[in-house]
C-alpha positions as a printed Julia matrix, in Angstrom:
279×3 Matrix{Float64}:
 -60.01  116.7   29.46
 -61.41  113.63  29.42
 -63.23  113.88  32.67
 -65.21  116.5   31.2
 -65.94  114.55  28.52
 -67.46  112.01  30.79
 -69.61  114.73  32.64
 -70.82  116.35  29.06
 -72.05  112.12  28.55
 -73.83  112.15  32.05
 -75.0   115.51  31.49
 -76.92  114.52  28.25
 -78.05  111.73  28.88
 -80.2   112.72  31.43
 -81.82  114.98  29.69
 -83.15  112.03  27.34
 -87.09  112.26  27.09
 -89.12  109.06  26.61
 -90.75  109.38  23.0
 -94.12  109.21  22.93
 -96.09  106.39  20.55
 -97.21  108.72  17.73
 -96.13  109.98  14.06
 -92.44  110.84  13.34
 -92.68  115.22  12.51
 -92.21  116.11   9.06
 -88.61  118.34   9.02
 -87.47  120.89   7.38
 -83.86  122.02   7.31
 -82.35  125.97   6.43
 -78.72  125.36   7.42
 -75.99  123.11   6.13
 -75.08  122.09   9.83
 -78.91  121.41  10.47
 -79.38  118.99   6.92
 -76.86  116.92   7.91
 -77.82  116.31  11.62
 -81.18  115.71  10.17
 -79.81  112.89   8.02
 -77.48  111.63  10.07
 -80.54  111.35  12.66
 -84.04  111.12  10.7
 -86.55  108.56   8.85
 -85.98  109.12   5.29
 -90.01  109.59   5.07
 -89.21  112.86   7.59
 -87.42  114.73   5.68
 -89.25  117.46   3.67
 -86.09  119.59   2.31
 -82.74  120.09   3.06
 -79.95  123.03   1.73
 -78.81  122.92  -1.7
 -75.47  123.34  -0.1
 -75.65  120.0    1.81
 -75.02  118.43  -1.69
 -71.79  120.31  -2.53
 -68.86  117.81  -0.9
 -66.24  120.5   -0.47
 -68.62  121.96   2.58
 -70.52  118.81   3.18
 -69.49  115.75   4.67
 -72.46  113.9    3.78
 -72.81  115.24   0.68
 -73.65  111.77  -1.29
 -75.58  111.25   1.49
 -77.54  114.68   1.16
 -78.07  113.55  -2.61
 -80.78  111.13  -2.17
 -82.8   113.46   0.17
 -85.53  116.23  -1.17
 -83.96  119.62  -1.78
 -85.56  123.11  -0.13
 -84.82  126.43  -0.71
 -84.34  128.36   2.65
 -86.92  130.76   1.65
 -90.35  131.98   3.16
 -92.33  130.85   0.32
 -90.59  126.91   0.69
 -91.46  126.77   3.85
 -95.38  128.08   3.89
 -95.94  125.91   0.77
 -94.39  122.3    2.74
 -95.81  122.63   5.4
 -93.3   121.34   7.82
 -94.21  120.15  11.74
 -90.59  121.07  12.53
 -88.3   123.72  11.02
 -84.13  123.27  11.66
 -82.05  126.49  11.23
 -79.15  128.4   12.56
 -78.98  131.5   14.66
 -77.88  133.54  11.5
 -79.19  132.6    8.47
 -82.9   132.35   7.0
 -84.3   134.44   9.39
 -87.51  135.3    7.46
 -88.37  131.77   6.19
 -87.68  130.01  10.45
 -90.13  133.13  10.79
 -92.54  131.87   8.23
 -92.4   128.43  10.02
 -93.18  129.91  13.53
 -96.28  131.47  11.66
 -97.41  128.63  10.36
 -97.36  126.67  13.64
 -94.27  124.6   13.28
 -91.82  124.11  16.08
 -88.6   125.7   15.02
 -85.13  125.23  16.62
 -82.15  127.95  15.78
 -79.1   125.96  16.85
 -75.57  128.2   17.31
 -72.29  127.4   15.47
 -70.68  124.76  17.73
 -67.69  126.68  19.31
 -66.22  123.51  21.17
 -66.37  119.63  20.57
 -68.55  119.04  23.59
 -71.4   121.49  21.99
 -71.6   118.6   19.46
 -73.77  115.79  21.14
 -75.71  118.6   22.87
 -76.87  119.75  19.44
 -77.18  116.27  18.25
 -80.03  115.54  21.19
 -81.56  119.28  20.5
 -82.37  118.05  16.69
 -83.31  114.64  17.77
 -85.75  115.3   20.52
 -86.96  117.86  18.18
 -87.92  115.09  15.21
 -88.71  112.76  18.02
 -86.14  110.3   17.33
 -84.34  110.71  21.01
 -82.89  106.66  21.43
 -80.95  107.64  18.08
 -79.53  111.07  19.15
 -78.56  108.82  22.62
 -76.75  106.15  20.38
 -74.89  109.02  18.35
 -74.19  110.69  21.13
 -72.87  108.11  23.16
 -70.9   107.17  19.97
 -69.15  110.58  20.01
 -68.28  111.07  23.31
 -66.71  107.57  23.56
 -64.62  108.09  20.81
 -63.6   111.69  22.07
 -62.43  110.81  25.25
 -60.1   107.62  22.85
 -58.8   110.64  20.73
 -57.83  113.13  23.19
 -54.92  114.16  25.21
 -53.62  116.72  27.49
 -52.82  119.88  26.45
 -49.45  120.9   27.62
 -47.02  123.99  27.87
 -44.35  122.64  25.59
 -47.15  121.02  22.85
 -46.4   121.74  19.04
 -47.95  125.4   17.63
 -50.41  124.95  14.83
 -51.35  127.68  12.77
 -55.13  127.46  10.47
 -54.26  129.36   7.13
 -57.45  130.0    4.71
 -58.11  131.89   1.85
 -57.07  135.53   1.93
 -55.0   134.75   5.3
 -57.47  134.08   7.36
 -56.62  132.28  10.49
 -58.54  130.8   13.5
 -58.42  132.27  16.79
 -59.14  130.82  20.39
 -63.07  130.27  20.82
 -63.89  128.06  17.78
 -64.47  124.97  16.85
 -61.11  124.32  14.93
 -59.46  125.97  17.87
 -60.81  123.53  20.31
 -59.85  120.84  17.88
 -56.59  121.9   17.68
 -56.47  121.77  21.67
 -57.76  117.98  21.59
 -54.83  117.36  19.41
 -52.26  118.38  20.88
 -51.55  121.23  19.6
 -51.15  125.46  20.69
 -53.41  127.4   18.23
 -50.42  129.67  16.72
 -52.85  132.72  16.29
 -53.58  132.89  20.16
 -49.96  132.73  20.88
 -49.07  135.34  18.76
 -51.57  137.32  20.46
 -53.06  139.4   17.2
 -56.26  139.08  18.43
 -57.4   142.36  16.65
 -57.19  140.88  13.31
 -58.09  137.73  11.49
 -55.83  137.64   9.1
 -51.7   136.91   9.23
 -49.37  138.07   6.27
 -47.9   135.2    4.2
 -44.36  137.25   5.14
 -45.04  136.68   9.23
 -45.81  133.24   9.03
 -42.26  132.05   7.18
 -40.83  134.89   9.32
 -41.96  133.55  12.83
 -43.44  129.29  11.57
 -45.69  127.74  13.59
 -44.63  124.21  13.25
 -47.44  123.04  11.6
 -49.34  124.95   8.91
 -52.66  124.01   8.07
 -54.33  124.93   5.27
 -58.01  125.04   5.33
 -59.91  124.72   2.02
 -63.2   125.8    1.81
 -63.46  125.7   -1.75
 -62.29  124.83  -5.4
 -62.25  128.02  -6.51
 -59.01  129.74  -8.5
 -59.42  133.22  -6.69
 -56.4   135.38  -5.86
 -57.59  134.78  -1.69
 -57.63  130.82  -2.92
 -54.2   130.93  -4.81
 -52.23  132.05  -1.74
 -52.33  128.6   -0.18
 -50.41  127.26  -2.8
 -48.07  130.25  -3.01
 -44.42  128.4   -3.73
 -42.85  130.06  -0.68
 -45.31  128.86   1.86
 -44.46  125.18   0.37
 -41.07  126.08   0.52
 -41.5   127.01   4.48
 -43.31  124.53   5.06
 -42.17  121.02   3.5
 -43.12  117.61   4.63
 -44.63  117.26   8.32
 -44.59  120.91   8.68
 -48.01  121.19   6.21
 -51.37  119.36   6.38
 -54.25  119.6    3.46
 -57.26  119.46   6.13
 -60.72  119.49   4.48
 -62.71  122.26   5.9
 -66.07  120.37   5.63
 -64.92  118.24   8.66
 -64.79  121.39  11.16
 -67.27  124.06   9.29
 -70.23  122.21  11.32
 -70.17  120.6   14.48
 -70.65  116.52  13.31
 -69.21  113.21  14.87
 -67.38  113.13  11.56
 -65.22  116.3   13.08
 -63.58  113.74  15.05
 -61.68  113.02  11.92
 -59.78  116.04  11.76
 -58.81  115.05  15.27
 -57.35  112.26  13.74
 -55.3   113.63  11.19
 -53.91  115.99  13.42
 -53.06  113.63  15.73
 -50.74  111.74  12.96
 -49.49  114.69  11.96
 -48.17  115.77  15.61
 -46.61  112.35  15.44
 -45.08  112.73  11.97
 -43.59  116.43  13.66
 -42.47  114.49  16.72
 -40.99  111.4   14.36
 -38.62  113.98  12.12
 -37.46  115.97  14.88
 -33.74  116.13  15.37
């Protein structure tokens, strides 16, 4: 694993333009993943708008961050009146106002969801060639993939099964971020092994039936809705006591940041914790 991570650093790197001598684009961001690359990457004085939502901390990571930055609604009629050189958006969202930026002669860049920890400093030196601030997005980069190939390990036959629980019993199968996470951890994703790959959701009833050894419970919100109540239902903290559960904010893996690398980390102490109370 870490030998690709060494080739995803050589491949990058390469690709590094030389920045010209000239004025920093004005930016304008339509997706939480995009706002906080942007301001983990731009000038302050860049920054036309970001997402309301990249001020709300339970899906933000840089949320205080995101506070002292303009706000922008991801709408047609933002982006026509600010006028942005650059416009940042996802592949599925805001599809009329990255429209209304192509119209008005403003580069735009759609970035995917990042499916695997290696898409990460890819889409870090996409935004930051884009803004033209490509030495920065080579630093962060660099940053990340050094302390990815520090965090990860094998993966192996015998490794621990880890099963992502969300609201309404939602879990994550192979092909996803958290799922590659999971893999650079140390752990089997639970919902590939199981092999119900024609549904997303498990019954509370099969997971205390068949456990996973380690239950994670991913939080995408403070809400007090039937789907969010489940996760605290007393039977799956019955089932799963001690090492067997782990709180694991779901801003860390919802976008593709160097800050994911923390989840990394808490599942790394939690495989240990598993491996330290085992008869």
């Amino acid at each position: 694993m870490k030998s690709v991570v060494a080739g995803m650093m050589a491949g990058f790197l390469a690709c590094v333009p030389l920045a010209p001598a000239r004025a920093l684009p004005r930016v304008a961001s339509l997706n939480l993943c995009t706002d906080q690359l942007l301001l983990l990457l731009a000038e302050p004085g860049q920054i036309v708008g970001i997402t309301p939502l990249a001020r709300d901390c339970w899906s933000a990571v840089l949320c205080e961050q995101a506070r002292q930055a303009p706000v922008l609604r991801p709408t047609a009629e933002s982006i026509v009146a600010s006028h942005p050189d650059v416009v940042l958006g996802g592949i599925y969202t805001a599809a009329v106002a990255m429209q209304a930026g192509r119209e008005g002669g403003a580069q735009v860049v759609a970035l995917p969801p990042a499916k695997s920890l290696t898409d990460i400093p890819v889409q870090i030196m996409t935004v930051a060639n884009a803004i033209g601030v490509p030495e920065r997005g080579q630093q962060l980069a660099m940053a990340f993939a050094t302390r990815l190939a520090s965090l990860s390990v094998e993966p192996g036959s015998t490794d621990p099964t880890a099963a992502v629980y969300a609201a309404n019993g939602f879990v994550t199968h192979k092909g996803s971020l958290p799922d590659d996470v999971l893999a650079h951890a140390g752990f089997r994703n639970y919902a590939t092994i199981m092999g119900h790959q024609s549904s997303s959701r498990f019954s509370m009833e099969l997971l205390i039936a068949r456990p996973p050894d380690l239950l994670i419970l991913d939080r995408s919100g403070k809400g007090t809705s039937l789907a969010q109540s489940m996760l605290d239902h007393p039977a799956l903290k019955q089932a799963f006591a001690g090492p067997h559960h782990l709180d694991l904010p779901a801003r860390l893996w919802l976008c593709g940041l160097p800050q994911t690398l923390d989840s990394v980390v808490m599942l790394r102490n939690a495989r240990h914790n598993l491996e330290m109370s085992a008869p």
